[in-house]
C-alpha positions as CSV (number, residue, x, y, z in Angstrom):
1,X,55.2,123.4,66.1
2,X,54.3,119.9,67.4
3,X,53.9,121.4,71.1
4,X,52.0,124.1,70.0
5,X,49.3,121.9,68.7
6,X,49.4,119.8,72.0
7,X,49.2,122.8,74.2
8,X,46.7,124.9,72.2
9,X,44.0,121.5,73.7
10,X,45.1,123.1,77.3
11,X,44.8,127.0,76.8
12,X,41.1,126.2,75.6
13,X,40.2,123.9,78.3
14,X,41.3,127.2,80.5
15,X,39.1,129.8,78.0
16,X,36.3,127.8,78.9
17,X,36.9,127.6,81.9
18,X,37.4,131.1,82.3
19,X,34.6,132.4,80.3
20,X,31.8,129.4,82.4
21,X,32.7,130.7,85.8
22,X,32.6,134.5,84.7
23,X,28.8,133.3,83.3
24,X,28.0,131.6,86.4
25,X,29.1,134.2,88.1
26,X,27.0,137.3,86.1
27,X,23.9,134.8,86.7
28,X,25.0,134.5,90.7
29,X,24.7,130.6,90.1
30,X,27.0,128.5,92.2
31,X,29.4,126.9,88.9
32,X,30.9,122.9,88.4
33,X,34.0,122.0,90.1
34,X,36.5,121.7,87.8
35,X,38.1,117.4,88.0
36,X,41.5,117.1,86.9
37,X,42.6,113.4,86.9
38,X,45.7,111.8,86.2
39,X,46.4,109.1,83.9
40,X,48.6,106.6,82.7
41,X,49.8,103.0,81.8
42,X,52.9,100.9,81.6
43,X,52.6,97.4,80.4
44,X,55.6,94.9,80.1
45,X,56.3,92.3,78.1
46,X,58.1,89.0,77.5
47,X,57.8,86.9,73.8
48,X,59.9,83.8,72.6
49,X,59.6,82.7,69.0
50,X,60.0,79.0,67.6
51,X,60.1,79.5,64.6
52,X,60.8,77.5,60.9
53,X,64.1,79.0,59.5
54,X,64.4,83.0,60.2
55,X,65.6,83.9,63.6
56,X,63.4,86.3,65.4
57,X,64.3,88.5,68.2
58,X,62.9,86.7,71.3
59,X,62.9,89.5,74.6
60,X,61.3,91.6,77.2
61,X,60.5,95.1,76.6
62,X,58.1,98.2,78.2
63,X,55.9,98.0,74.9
64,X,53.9,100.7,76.4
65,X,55.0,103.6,78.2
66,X,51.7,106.6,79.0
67,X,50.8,109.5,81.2
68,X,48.5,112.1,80.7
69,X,45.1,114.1,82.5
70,X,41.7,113.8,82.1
71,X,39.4,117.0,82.9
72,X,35.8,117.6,83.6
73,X,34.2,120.9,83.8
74,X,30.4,121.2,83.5
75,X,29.6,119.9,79.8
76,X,33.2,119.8,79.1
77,X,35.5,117.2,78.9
78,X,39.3,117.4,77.9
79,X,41.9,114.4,77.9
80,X,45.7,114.6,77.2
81,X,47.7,111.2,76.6
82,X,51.0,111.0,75.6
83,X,53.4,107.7,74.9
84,X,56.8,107.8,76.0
85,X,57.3,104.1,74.5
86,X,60.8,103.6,72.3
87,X,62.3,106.7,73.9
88,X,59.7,108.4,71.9
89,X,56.9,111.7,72.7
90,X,54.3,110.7,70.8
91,X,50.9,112.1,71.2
92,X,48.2,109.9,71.6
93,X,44.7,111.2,72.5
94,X,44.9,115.0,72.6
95,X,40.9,116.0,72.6
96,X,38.1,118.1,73.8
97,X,34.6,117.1,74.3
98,X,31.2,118.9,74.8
99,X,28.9,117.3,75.7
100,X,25.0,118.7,74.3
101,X,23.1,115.9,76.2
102,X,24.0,113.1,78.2
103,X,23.7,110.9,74.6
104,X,25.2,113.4,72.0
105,X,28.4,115.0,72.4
106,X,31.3,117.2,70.2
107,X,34.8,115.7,69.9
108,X,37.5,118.1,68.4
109,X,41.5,117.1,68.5
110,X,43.7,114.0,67.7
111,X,41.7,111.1,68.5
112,X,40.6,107.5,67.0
113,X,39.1,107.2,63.6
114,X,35.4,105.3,64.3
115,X,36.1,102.3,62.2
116,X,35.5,98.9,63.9
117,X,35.2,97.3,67.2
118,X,38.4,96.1,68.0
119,X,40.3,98.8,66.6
120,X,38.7,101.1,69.4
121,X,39.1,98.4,72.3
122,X,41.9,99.7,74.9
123,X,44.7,97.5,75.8
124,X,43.0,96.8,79.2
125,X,39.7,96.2,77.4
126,X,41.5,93.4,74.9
127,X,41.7,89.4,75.3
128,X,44.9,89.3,73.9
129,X,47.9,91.5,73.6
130,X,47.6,93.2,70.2
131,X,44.1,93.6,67.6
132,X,43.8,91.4,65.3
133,X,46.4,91.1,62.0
134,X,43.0,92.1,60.2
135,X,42.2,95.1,62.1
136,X,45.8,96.6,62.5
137,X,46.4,96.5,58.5
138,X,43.1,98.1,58.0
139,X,42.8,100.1,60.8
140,X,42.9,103.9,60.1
141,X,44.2,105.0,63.5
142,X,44.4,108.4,65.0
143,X,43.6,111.7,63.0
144,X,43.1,115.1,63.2
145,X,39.5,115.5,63.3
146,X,35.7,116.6,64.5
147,X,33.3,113.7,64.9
148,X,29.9,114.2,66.4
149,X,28.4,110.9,68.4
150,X,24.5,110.4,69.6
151,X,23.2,106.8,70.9
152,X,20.4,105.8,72.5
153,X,19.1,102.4,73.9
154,X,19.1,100.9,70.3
155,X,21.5,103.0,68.0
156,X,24.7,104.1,68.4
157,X,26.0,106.4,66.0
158,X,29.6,108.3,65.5
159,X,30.3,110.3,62.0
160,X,33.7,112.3,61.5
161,X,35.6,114.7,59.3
162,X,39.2,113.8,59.3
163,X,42.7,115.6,58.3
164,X,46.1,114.0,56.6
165,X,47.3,111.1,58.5
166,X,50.5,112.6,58.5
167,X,49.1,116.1,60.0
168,X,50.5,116.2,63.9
169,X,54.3,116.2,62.0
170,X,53.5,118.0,59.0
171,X,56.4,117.5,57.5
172,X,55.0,116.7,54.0
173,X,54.4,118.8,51.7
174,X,51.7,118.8,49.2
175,X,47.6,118.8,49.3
176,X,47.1,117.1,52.2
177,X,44.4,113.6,52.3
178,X,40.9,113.9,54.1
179,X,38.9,111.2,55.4
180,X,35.0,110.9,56.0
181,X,34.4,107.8,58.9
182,X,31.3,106.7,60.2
183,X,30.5,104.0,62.3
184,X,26.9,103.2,63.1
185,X,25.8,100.1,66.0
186,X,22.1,98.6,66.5
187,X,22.2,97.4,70.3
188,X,19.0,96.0,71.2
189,X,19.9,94.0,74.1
190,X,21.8,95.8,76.8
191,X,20.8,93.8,79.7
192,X,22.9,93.1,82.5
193,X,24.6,90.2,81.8
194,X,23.4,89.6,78.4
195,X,24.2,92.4,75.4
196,X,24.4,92.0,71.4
197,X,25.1,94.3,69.2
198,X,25.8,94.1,65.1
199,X,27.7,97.5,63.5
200,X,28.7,98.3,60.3
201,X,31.9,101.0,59.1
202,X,32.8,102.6,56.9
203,X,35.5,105.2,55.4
204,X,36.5,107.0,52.3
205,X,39.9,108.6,52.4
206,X,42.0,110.8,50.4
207,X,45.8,109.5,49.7
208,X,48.2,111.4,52.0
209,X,50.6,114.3,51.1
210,X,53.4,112.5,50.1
211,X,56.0,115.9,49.3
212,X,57.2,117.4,46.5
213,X,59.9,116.7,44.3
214,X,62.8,119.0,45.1
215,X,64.0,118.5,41.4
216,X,61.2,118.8,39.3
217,X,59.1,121.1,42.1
218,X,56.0,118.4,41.6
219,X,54.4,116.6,44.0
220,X,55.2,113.1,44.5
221,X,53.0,110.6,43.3
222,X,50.6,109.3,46.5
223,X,50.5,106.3,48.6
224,X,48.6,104.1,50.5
225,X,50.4,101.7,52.9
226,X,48.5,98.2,54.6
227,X,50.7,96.4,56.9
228,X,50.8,95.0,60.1
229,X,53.3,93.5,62.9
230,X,53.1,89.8,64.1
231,X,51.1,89.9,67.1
232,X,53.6,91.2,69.1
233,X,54.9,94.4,70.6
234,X,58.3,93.4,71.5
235,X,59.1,92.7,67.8
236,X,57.7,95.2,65.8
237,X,58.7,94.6,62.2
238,X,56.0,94.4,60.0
239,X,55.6,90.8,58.6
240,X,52.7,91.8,55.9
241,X,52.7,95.4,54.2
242,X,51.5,96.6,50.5
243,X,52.8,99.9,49.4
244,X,49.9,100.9,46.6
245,X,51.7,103.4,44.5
246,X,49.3,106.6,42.3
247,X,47.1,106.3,44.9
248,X,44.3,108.0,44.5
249,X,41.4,107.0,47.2
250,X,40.4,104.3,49.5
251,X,37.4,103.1,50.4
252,X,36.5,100.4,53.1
253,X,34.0,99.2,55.6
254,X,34.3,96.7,58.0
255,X,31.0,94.4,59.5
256,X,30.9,93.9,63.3
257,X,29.1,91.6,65.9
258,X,29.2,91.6,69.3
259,X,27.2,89.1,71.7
260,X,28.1,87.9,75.5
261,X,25.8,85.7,77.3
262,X,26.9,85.1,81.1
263,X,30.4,84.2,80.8
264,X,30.5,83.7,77.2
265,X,31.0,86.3,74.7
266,X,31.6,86.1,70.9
267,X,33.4,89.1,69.3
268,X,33.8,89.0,64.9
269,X,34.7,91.6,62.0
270,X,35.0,91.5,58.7
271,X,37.1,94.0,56.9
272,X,37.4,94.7,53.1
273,X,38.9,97.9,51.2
274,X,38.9,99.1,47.9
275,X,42.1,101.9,46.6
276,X,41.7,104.0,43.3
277,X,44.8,104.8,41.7
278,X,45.5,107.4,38.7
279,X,47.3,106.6,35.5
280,X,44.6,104.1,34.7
281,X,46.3,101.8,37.0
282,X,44.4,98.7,38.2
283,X,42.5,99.0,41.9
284,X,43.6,97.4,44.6
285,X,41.3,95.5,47.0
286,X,42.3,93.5,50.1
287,X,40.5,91.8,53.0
288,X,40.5,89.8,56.4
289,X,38.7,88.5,59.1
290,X,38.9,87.8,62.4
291,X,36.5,85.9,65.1
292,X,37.2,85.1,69.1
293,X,35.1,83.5,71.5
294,X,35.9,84.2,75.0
295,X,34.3,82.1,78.9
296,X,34.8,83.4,82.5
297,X,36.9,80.9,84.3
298,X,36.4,83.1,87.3
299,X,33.4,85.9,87.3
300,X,29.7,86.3,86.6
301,X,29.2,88.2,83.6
302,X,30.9,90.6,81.2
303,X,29.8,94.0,80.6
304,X,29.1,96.8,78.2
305,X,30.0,100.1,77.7
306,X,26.9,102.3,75.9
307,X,28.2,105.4,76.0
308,X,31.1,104.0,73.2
309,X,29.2,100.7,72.1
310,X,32.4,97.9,73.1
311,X,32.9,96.0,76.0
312,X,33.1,97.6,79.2
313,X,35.7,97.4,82.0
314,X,36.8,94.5,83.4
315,X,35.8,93.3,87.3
316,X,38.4,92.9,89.8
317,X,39.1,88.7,90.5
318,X,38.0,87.7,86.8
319,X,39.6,84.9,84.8
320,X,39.2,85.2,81.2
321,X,40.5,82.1,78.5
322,X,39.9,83.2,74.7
323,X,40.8,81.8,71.5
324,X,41.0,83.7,67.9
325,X,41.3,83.1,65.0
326,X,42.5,85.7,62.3
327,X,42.7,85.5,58.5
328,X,44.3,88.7,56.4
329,X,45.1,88.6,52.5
330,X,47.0,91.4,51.2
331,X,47.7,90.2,48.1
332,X,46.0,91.5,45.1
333,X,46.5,89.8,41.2
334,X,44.5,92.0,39.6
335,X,46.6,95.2,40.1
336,X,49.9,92.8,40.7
337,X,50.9,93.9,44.3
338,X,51.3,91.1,47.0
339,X,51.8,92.4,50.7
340,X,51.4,89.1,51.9
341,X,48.2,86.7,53.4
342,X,48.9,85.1,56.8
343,X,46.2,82.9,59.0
344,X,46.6,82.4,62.5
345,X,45.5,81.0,66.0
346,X,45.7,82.4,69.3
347,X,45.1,81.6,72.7
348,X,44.8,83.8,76.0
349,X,44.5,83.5,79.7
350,X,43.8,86.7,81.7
351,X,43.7,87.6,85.3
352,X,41.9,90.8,86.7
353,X,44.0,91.3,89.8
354,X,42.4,94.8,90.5
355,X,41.1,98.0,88.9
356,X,44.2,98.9,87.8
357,X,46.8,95.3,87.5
358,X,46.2,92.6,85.6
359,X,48.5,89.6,83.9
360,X,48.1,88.0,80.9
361,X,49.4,84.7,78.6
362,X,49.3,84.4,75.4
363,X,50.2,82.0,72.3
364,X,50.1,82.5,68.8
365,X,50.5,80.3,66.1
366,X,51.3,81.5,62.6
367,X,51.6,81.1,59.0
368,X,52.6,83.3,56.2
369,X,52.1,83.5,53.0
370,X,54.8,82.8,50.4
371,X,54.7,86.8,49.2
372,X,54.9,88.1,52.8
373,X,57.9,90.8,53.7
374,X,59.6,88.6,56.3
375,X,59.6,84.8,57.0
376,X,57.6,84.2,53.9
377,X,56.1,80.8,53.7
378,X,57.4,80.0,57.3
379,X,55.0,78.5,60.6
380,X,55.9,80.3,63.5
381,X,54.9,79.7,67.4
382,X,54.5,82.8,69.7
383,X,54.6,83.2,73.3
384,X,53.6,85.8,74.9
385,X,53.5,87.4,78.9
386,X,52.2,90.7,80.1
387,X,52.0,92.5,83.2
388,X,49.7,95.6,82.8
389,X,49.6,98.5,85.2
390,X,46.9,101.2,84.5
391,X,45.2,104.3,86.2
């Protein structure tokens, strides 16, 4: 059933297809070309761990394996992108655009939820090897959806409908969750060189199916989970996670700001969520925050992308040093469920090779909370190295 979904995005890029040229050709107009592109990434890592008392796996791995095809045909646009990391087929973006003006557009498939900046920043685009702590607990991640975009030079605005986070394996049963996203961006300053930008998000979500009990034939009581890896990709054990049982709904937003001058840029967010639950259990709420400043060593300016209101690409020959700092509190006394607060600093040096290679350092240091999963209480130092390949 799982291929089905993947390739129904292909027979319908070749409908339209179909059906345009047999238009074009009734009105004797000369119709688009269709572009079919390639595409793919593989990105390798190295991290060591010195760490207080519980021994971490230090190692290389491919923490990213992807290929897949972009498509252009007329006001149509179609991408594919599948991971192959873990010796797993896992679909990534599977989605069809259409676009109604150069500035408003369509997207139907499995694509990113429009919550945050740094949640919808590519590895390439990124200072340093993973988002934030902050943004991956809160981060909703790839859904199921249709999301309608329009900007313009001072707004930038995407809103979405979105399906069960669990619906590309649908194998739970049980009314599936539903989410309503929107992300909105005032951009004023879009200069070259210069840009700022200040966005706010925000979500309301449905708990997940979560089966049925095979017993008493009722469905299982609901879920939310928050958690989140340490900063790495080679290790990917979570080190903070809260399982908030007779869930009911969430809500969250998250505040953004975005400025670069020149060779400096400042990126921040602040997340914060809210989860109902039934039974008359107490809610849940959790936060974090995260803010990184960034200088060219090596190139002019940064820049930035409009058309999806981040940073753009970056230039061949740049070198990039950053520093972040991240804070993330899972714990909640109020409804007595503690997934763990960490705080941490990290530093990055990146190299642009070319278009498509690019190395990059990183170091992270780290301290949990006494209520986190793994290494609780414990100060850990990470380092990091990359070697990123895209096309």
């Amino acid at each position: 059933m799982n291929h089905i979904k993947y390739y129904f995005f292909i027979v319908l890029l070749l409908v339209i297809n179909t059906q345009t040229q047999r238009l074009y050709s009734i009105n004797k107009e000369t119709p688009p070309k269709l572009l079919v592109t390639p595409t793919g990434r593989i990105t390798m890592d190295a991290a060591l761990f010195i760490e207080d008392k519980t021994e971490l796996s230090n190692g290389v791995a491919f923490s990213n394996i992807r290929l897949g095809i972009k498509s252009d045909y007329d006001k149509w646009k179609l991408k594919i992108d599948i991971s192959f990391t873990n010796e797993k087929l896992t679909p990534k973006d599977v989605y069809v655009k259409y676009h109604f003006t150069k500035k408003s557009l369509l997207t139907i498939g499995h694509f990113l939820e429009p919550f945050g900046l740094e949640a919808i920043q590519g590895a390439s685009k990124r200072s340093f090897f993973t988002s934030s702590v902050s943004t991956e607990a809160f981060k909703p991640g790839r859904k199921l959806g249709i999301s309608y975009t329009h900007y313009n030079p001072f707004f930038w605005n995407e809103i979405g409908f979105f399906g069960d986070g669990k619906s590309m394996k649908n194998k739970y049963e049980g009314d599936d969750g539903y989410s309503i996203t929107s992300r909105i961006v005032f951009n004023p300053i879009q200069k070259a060189g210069s840009f700022f930008h200040i966005g706010l998000a925000g979500s309301y979500r449905k708990a997940d199916a979560n089966g049925i009990d095979e017993e008493t034939n009722k469905k299982n009581p609901k879920e939310i989970i928050y958690s989140s890896p340490l900063l790495t990709q080679v290790k990917k054990k979570d080190f903070l996670s809260a399982t908030i049982t007779n869930a009911n709904y969430q809500a969250k937003y998250t505040i953004e700001l975005l400025s670069a001058y020149g060779p400096i840029a400042f990126q921040g967010e602040y997340f914060h969520s809210t989860i109902k639950r039934h039974l008359g259990l107490t809610s849940y709420q959790a936060n974090g925050v995260y803010a990184q400043l960034s200088y060219l060593i090596l190139g002019d300016s940064y820049t930035y992308s409009s058309d999806r209101a981040r940073p753009g690409k970056r230039k061949p020959k740049e070198l990039e040093v950053a520093l972040r700092y991240n804070y993330t509190d899972l714990n909640c006394n109020k409804s007595n469920i503690f997934g763990g607060r960490s705080s941490d600093w990290s530093l990055a040096v990146n190299y642009q090779l070319n278009n498509y290679i690019s190395f990059k350092l990183n170091y992270s240091y780290i301290k949990l909370g006494k209520h986190t999963p793994l290494a609780a209480g414990e100060k850990i130092n990470l380092f990091q190295a990359r070697a990123l390949y895209i096309f």
